[in-house]
C-alpha positions in Angstrom: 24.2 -11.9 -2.8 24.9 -14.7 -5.9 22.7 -16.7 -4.2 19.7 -14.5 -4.1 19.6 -13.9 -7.5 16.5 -16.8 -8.1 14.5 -14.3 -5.7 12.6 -11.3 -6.5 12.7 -9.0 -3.5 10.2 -5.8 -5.1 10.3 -3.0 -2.3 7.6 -0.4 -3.1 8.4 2.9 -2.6 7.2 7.0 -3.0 10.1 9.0 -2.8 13.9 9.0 -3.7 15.0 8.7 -0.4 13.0 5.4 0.0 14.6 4.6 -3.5 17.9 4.5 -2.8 17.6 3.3 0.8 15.8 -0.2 -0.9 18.5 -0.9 -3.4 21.3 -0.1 -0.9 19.4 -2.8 1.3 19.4 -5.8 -1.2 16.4 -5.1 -3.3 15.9 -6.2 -6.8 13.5 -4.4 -7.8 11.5 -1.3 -7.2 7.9 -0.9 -7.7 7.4 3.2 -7.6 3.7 5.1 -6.7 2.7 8.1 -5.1 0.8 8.2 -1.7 1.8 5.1 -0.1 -0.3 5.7 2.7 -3.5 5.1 0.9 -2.3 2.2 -1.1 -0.4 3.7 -4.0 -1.6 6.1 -7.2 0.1 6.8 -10.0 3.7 9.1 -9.4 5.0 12.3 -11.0 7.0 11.8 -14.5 9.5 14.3 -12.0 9.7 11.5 -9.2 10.5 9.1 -11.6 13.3 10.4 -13.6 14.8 11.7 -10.6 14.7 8.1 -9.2 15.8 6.7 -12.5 19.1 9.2 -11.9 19.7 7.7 -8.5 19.2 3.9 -8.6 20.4 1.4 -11.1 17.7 -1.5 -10.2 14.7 -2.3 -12.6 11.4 0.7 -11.6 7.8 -0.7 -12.3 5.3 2.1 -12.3 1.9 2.2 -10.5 -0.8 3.3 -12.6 -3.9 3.9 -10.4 -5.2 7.3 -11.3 -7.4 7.4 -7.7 -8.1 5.6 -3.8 -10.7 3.5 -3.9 -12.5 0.6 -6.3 -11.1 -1.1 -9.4 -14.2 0.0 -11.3 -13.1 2.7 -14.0 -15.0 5.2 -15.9 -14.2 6.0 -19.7 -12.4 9.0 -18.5 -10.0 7.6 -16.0 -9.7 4.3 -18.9 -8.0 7.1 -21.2 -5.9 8.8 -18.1 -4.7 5.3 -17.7 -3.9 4.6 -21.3 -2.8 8.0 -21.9 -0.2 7.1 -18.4 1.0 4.1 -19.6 1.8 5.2 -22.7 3.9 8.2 -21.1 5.8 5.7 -18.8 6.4 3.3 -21.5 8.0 6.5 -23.9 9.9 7.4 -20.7 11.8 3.9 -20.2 10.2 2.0 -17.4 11.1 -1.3 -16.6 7.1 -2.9 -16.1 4.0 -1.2 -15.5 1.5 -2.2 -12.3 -2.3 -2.0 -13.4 -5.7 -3.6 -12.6 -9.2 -3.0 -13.4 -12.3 -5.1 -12.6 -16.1 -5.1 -13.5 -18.8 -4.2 -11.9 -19.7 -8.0 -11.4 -16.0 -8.5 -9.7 -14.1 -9.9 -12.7 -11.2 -8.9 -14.5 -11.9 -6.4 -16.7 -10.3 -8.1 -19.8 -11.5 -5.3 -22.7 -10.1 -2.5 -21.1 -7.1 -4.7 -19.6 -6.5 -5.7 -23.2 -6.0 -1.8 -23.9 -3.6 -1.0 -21.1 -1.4 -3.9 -22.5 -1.7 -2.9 -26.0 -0.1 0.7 -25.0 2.3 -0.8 -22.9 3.8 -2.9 -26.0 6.7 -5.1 -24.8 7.1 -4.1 -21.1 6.3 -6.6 -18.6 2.5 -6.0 -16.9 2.3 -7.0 -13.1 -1.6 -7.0 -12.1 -2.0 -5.5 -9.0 -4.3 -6.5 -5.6 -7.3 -5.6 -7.4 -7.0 -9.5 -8.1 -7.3 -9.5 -4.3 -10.7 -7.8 -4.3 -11.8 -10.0 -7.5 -14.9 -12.7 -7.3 -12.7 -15.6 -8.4 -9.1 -15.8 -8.0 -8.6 -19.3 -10.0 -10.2 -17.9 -12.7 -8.7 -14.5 -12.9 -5.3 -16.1 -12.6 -6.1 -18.3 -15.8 -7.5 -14.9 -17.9 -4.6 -13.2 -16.5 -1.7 -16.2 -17.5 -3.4 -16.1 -21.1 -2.9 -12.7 -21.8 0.7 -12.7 -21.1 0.6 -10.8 -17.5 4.3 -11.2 -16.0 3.0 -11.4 -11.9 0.4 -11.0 -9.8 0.8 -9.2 -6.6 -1.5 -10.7 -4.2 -2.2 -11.5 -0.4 -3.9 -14.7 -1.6 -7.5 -12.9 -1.0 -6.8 -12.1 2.4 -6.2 -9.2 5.2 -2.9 -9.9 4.8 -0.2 -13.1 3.2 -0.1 -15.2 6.4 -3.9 -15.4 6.8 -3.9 -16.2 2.8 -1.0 -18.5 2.7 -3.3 -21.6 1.6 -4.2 -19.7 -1.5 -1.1 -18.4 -2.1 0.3 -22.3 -1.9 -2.3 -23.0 -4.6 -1.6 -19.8 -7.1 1.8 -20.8 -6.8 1.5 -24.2 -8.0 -0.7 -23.0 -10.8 2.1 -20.9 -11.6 4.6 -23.7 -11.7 2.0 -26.5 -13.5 1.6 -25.0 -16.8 3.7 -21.6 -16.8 4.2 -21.1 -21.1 3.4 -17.3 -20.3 5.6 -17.0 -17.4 2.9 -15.8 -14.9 4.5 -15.4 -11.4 3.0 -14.9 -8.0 4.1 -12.3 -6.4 3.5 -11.9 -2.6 2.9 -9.0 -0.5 0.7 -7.0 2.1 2.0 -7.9 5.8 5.5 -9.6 4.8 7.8 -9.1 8.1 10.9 -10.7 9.1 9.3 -12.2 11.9 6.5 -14.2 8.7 8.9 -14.5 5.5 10.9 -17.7 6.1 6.8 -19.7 6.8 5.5 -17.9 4.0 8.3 -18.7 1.3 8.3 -22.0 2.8 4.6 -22.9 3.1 4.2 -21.7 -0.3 7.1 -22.3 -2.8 6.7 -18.1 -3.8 10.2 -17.0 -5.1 9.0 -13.2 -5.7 8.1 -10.5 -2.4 6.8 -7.2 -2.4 7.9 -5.5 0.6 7.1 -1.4 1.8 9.4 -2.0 4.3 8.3 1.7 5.7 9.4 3.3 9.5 7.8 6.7 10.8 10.6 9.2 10.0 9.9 12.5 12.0 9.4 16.1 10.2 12.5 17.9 10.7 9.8 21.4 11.3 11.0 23.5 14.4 7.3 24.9 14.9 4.9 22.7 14.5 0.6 23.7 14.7 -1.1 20.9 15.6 -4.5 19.9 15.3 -4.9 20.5 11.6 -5.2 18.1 8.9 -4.7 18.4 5.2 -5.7 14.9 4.0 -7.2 12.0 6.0 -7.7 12.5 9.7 -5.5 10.7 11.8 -2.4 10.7 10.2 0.1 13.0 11.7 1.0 15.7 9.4 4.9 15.9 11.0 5.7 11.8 10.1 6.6 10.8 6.8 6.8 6.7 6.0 10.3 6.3 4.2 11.6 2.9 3.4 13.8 1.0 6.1 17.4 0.0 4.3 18.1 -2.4 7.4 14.8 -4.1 7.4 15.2 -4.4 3.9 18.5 -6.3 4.2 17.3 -7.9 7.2 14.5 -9.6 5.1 17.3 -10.4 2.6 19.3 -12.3 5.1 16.1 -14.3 6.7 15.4 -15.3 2.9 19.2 -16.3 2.6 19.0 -18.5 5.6 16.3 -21.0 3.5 18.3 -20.8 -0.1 
């Protein structure tokens, strides 16, 4: 594992099981939220101490306070602050945020407030870059206010359809990097896409879920009733895979 040591392998994950199974698979790094399934909000103080007991690698907290947009209202501005703060007392390794304007750029005013609460710790902007109106430029306001990475797909579905951008981001990255602004790639990584996309694009930090469809352990079972989003089966639960995760691992080994 020396070797590896100039990657970042991030595994996001929602619960302690997933926890533990990441680091026990090779990763580096965890990147903690709460409903996965919907693309990550802000966790439980609970879920994080109780991870914080069981793994020893560095947790970056999600701080999304809702689904949807990257457009915030004064209230959810202060349940952000108010969040990072909290995390920040509690002894987290980075915080994950993002905010944009209505007009699709980075919302630098209230972005300057997260980063003032969060002090010292290292800020990773999330994929609401991915959603933003101009990447170039958003990476530039980003670098100059000292954000640590940026978790992009390179603007795309997913990182093999935005490799090209990716390529580029990384190269800004590497051109003029005083602030130490990193890509860092996720949303469709696989073992089967990894080795092209590290290769096509010079990245050296991955963000994987790395998820499989555990099945409820419930005897009885009623069917046909929801309590969230229709569709979803409410007897499978998504829980980090430690073998994919060290199977990624060894694929990125193979190119070192």
């Amino acid at each position: 594992m020396g070797k590896l040591k100039k990657y970042t392998f991030e595994i996001c994950v929602d619960s302690v099981e997933s926890a533990i199974n990441a680091q026990r698979g090779g990763a580096t790094r965890l990147e903690l939220c709460s409903n996965l399934i919907i693309g990550g909000t802000t966790p439980t103080r609970s879920l994080f101490e109780e991870i914080r007991k069981r793994v020893n690698i560095p947790i970056n907290v999600l701080i999304r306070p809702r689904f949807g947009d990257f457009l915030y209202s004064d209230y959810e501005i202060d349940i952000i602050k108010n969040e990072v703060k909290m995390f920040r007392e509690l002894g987290v390794d980075g915080i994950v945020i993002g905010a944009l304007t209505k007009n699709g750029e980075v919302d630098l005013e209230n972005l300057k407030k997260f980063i003032d609460k969060a002090q010292n710790i290292p800020i990773t902007f999330h994929r609401a870059f991915d959603v933003c109106k101009n990447p170039v430029k958003a990476f530039h306001q980003l670098q100059k206010l000292g954000i640590r990475n940026i978790l992009t797909s390179g603007q795309a579905e997913n990182c093999l359809k935005g490799k090209k951008l990716l390529r580029e981001l990384v190269e800004l990255s590497n051109e003029n990097n005083e602030y130490n602004t990193e890509i860092l790639i996720g949303a469709g990584l696989n073992a089967g896409n990894i080795v092209e996309i590290a290769n096509f694009t010079g990245a050296v930090n991955f963000h994987f879920s790395a998820k499989k469809v555990k099945k409820s352990k419930m005897e009885y079972k009623k069917e046909n009733i929801n309590m969230g989003l229709k569709g979803f089966s409410e007897f499978e639960i998504l829980e980090t895979d430690e073998k994919l995760v060290r199977e990624m691992v060894n694929y990125l080994n193979k190119i070192i």
